[in-house]
C-alpha positions, -999 to 999 in steps of 0.1 A, spaced: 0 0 0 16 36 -14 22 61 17 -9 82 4 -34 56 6 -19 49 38 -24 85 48 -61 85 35 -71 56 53 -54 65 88 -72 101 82 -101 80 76 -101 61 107 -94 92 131 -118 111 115 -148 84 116 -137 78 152 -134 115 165 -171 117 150 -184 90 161 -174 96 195 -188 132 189 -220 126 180 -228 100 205 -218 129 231 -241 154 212 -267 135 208 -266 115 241 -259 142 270 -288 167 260 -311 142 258 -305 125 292 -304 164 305 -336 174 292 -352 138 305 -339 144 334 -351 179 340 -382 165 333 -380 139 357 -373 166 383 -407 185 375 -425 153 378 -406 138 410 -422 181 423 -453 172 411 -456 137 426 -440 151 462 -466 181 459 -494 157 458 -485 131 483 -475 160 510 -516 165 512 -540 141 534 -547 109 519 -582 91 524 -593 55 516 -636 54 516 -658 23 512 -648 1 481 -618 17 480 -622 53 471 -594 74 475 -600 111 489 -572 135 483 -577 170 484 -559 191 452 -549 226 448 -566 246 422 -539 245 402 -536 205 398 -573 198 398 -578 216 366 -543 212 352 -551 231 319 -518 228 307 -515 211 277 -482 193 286 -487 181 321 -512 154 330 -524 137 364 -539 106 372 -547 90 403 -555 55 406 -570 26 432 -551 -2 439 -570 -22 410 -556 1 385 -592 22 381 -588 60 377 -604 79 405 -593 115 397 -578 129 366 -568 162 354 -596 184 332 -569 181 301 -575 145 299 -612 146 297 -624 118 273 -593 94 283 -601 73 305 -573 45 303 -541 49 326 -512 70 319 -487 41 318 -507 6 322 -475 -10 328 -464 13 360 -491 0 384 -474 -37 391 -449 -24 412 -446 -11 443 -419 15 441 -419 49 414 -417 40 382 -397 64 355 -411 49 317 -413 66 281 -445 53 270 -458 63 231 -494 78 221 -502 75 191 -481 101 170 -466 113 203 -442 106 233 -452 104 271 -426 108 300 -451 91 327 -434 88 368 -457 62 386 -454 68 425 -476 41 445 -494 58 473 -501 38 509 -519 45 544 -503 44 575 -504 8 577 -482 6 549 -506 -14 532 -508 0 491 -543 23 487 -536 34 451 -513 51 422 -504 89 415 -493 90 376 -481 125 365 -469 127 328 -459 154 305 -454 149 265 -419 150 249 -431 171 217 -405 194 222 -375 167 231 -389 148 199 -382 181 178 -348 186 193 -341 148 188 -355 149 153 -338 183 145 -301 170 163 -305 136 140 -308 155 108 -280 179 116 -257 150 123 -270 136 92 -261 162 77 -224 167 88 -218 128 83 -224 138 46 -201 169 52 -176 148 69 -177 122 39 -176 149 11 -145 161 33 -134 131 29 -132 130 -9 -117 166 -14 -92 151 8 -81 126 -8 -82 143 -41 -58 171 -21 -35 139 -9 -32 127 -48 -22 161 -56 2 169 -32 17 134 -37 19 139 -73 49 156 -76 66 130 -52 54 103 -81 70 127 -102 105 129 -87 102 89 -85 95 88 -118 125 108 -129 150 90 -104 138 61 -119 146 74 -156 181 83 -145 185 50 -128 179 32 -159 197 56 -181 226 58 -160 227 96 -165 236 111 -136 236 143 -152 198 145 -154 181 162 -123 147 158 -106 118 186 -110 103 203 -85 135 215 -70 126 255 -69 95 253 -44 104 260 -10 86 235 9 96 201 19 89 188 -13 113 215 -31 136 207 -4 137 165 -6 146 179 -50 171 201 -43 189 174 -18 181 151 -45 200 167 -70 229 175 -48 239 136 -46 227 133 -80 255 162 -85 283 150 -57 274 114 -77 281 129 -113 314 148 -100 323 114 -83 313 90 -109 337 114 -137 366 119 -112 365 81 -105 368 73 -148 398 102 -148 412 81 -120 409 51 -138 427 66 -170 448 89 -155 465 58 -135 463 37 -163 479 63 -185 508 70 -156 518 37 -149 516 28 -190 541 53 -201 570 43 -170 560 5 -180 563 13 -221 597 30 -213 610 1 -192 600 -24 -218 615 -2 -244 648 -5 -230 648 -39 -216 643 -52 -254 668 -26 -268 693 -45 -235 682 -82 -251 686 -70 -287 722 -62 -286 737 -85 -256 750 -62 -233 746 -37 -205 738 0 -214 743 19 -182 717 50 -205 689 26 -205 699 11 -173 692 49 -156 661 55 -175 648 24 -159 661 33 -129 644 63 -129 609 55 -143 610 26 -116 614 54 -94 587 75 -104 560 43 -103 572 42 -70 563 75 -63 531 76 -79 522 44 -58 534 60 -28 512 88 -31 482 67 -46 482 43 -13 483 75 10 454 92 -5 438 58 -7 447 51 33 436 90 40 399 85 24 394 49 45 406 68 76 432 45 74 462 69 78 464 79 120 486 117 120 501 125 154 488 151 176 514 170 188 528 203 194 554 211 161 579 242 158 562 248 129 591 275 120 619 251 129 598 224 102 600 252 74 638 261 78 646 224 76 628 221 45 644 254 32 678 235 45 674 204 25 657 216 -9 690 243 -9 711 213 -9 698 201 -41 710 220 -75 677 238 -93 673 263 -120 653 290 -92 664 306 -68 648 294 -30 644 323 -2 632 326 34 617 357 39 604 365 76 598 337 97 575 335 126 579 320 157 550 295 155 537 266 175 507 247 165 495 209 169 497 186 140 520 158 125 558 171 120 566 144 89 529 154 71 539 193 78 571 185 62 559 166 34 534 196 30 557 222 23 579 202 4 551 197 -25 544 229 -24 580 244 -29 587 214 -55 553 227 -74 567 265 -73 600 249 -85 589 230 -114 561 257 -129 586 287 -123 613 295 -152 651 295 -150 662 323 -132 626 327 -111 623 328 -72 601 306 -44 594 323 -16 583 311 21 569 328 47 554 325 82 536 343 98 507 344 130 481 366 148 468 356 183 448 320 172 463 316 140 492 303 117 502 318 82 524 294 59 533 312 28 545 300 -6 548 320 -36 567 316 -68 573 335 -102 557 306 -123 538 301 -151 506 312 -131 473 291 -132 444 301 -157 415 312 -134 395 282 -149 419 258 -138 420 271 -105 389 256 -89 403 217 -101 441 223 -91 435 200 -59 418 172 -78 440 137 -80 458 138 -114 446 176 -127 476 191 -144 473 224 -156 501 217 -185 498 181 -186 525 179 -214 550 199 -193 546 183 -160 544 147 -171 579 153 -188 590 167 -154 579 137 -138 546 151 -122 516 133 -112 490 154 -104 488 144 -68 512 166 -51 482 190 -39 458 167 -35 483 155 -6 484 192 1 449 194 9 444 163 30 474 172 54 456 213 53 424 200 63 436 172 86 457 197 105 420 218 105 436 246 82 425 261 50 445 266 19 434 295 -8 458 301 -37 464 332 -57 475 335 -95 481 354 -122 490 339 -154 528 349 -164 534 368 -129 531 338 -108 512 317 -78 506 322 -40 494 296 -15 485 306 20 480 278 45 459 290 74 467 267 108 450 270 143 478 280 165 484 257 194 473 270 228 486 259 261 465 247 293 465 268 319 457 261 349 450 287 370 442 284 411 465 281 443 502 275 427 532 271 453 503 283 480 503 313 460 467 321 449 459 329 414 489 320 403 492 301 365 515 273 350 512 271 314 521 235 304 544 231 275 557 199 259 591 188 275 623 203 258 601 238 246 606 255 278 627 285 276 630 285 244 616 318 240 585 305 219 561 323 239 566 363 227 551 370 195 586 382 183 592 383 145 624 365 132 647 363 99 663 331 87 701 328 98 723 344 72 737 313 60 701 300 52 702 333 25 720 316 0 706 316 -35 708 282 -49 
């Protein structure tokens, strides 16, 4: 059963009871007040007449003196009948002249007051029976008092038709309702309909309608189409993956193979071909180096260490080892914070290293890398600039994607992946940093890295008996160091060179 016929038939049910129990409140409770203020003037009228002196002549004839009032009785909805013990009318009220039958037969077998709803012909009677005896206790005769219903017969008529009447209401409801329900639902059938289309087309380009209202429905669309979106953007970076991988390990593997066979053609060892394997084995190696850590960092696979880094002391000792190594661009350390912050010291490293080997390799002979670092009071400011190529501002937005070379040509021949700043990412956002990027085609490239700085417990309270005294804990080997002022500092002069 579909979720709206559900719905219909669980409105159904609530509604039939709620009414149901309605009217049989309606209906029931004024009727059993208006009986029973009827009852009450009756029970009056009985108590009014059995107050007076009560006489029992030969063969049983019962003397009972009446007001004026109830000897006439010329109310046409009140009547009064007094009987013998046989059930023979004695006295009767002037409005029943002609009748002579009891009130309510039935009423005269008992010996305590009867309450009954006896019929006449077209009408109702609400008769009270109240046996009368002498002093001996022994039963002399009856008192019937009645008065007619006409009234509670209209209001009963009157309250039946009007619930009648709202049944049909409550039914026609009923229907507009569900033809509302079917056309609320409908575009919910819609969007199914369309996710089913995409299913079967496998085109996760399409998108569901309905996704500009702005209720629930418009919502449940627009959610909708942003997996359908993350999905597509998944699904197409997954295929580039695929041939980007297979198109990086292919060329390293046709090169090998190249120079084995050139090796088995002529017999003998060619130290040329021997380094060009050498180094394309080296560069698989890299690639599945970097492949198996993004693969370990998306399974949550790869644990980082928590700790407070020198963050400055991480920088100069990359600045340190990349000067070692003979490059067409100059490498410089402009100002240098003193910086603390939390993070992993070898995925810090490995960070600024792909980032200065990116400046390096997308910067002309002759051109400059810059690094800088920098803080305020809850934040870290790794700079890295170079006088590069530049990025097109299309390119920009895919520069962190897994295999996305801007000049694929150029950095494949370099030796370039296309994973360096994906790894660049992951170790930004691990660390809980940002990373934005700059560039200008020609001029150059900026990345700033944004890191939370890392901020010492104190623990403030009675120190040494000393009250509100702190201790700030450091990690062991930082103290003294001087890493608490927010000083500025310049590399050492023999970290200046220009390599």
């Amino acid at each position: 059963m579909s979720i709206q016929n559900r719905l219909l038939l669980v409105y159904a049910l609530i509604f039939s009871f709620v009414y149901f129990l309605s009217s049989l409140v309606v209906y029931i409770l004024p009727r059993n007040q208006m009986i029973a203020q009827i009852d009450g003037d009756l029970y009056s009228l009985a108590s009014e007449l059995m107050t007076s002196n009560i006489e029992v002549g030969a063969g049983g004839i019962i003397r009972m003196p009446l007001p004026d009032d109830l000897a006439t009785l010329k109310t046409a909805s009140t009547f009064l009948v007094i009987a013998n013990k046989d059930g023979e009318s004695v006295v009767r009220s002037g409005n029943l002249a002609g009748y002579d039958a009891m009130l309510d037969p039935d009423g005269l077998r008992g010996t305590t007051e009867v309450y009954r709803l006896v019929p006449h012909e077209d009408t109702l009677l609400r008769v009270l029976t109240v046996p009368v005896f002498d002093g001996q206790q022994q039963l002399i005769g009856y008192i019937q008092v009645a008065r007619l219903l006409d009234n509670f017969e209209i209001f009963s008529r009157v309250l039946s038709r009007a619930l009648l009447i709202s049944l049909g209401t409550a039914f026609a409801s009923l229907i507009v309702l569900a033809m509302l329900t079917s056309t609320l639902f409908q575009p919910l059938e819609e969007i199914a309909t369309a996710a089913r289309q995409i299913t079967r087309a496998d085109d996760l380009s399409r998108r569901v309608p309905h996704s500009s209202r702005t209720d629930e429905i418009g919502e449940l669309a627009r959610a909708f189409n942003q997996t359908l979106e993350r999905l597509d953007r998944l699904f197409r970076s997954q295929q580039r993956f695929l041939a980007d991988v297979s198109h990086e390990l292919r060329t390293p593997l046709t090169s090998v193979r190249g120079n084995l066979d050139l090796m088995s053609r002529f017999g003998s060892y060619d130290e040329e071909s021997m380094a060009v394997i050498q180094d394309e084995i080296r560069r698989m190696s890299r690639l599945l180096d970097d492949l198996l850590l993004l693969a370990r960092a998306d399974t949550g696979g790869l644990p980082l260490h928590h700790e407070p880094v020198e963050l400055d002391n991480v920088l100069i000792e990359v600045y340190r080892q990349v000067s070692r190594i003979e490059k067409p661009v100059t490498v410089e350390l402009t100002d240098v914070d003193q910086v603390m912050i939390v993070g992993d010291e070898d995925r810090l490293k490995q960070l600024i290293l792909n980032l200065v080997d990116n400046g390096i390799k997308y910067s002309q002979p002759g051109g400059t890398v810059k690094l800088s670092l920098a803080k305020d009071d809850s934040m870290a400011y790794l700079t890295v600039s170079d006088t590069g190529i530049g990025i097109p501002p299309e390119d920009l937005p895919h520069i962190f994607d897994r295999f996305y070379r801007v000049d694929k040509a150029r950095s494949r021949g370099q030796g370039g992946s296309g994973l360096g700043l994906a790894i660049v990412k992951w170790v930004v956002q691990a660390h809980g940093g940002d990373i934005k990027v700059n560039s200008v085609v020609g001029e150059g490239t900026e990345f700033r890295i944004t890191l939370p700085l890392y901020q010492p417990v104190r623990n403030l309270g009675n120190m040494n008996g000393n009250p509100g005294s702190a201790e700030v804990k450091t990690r062991p080997g930082l103290r003294g160091r001087g890493l608490s002022g927010p000083r500025r500092r310049n590399p050492p002069s023999h970290l200046k060179e220009n390599e």
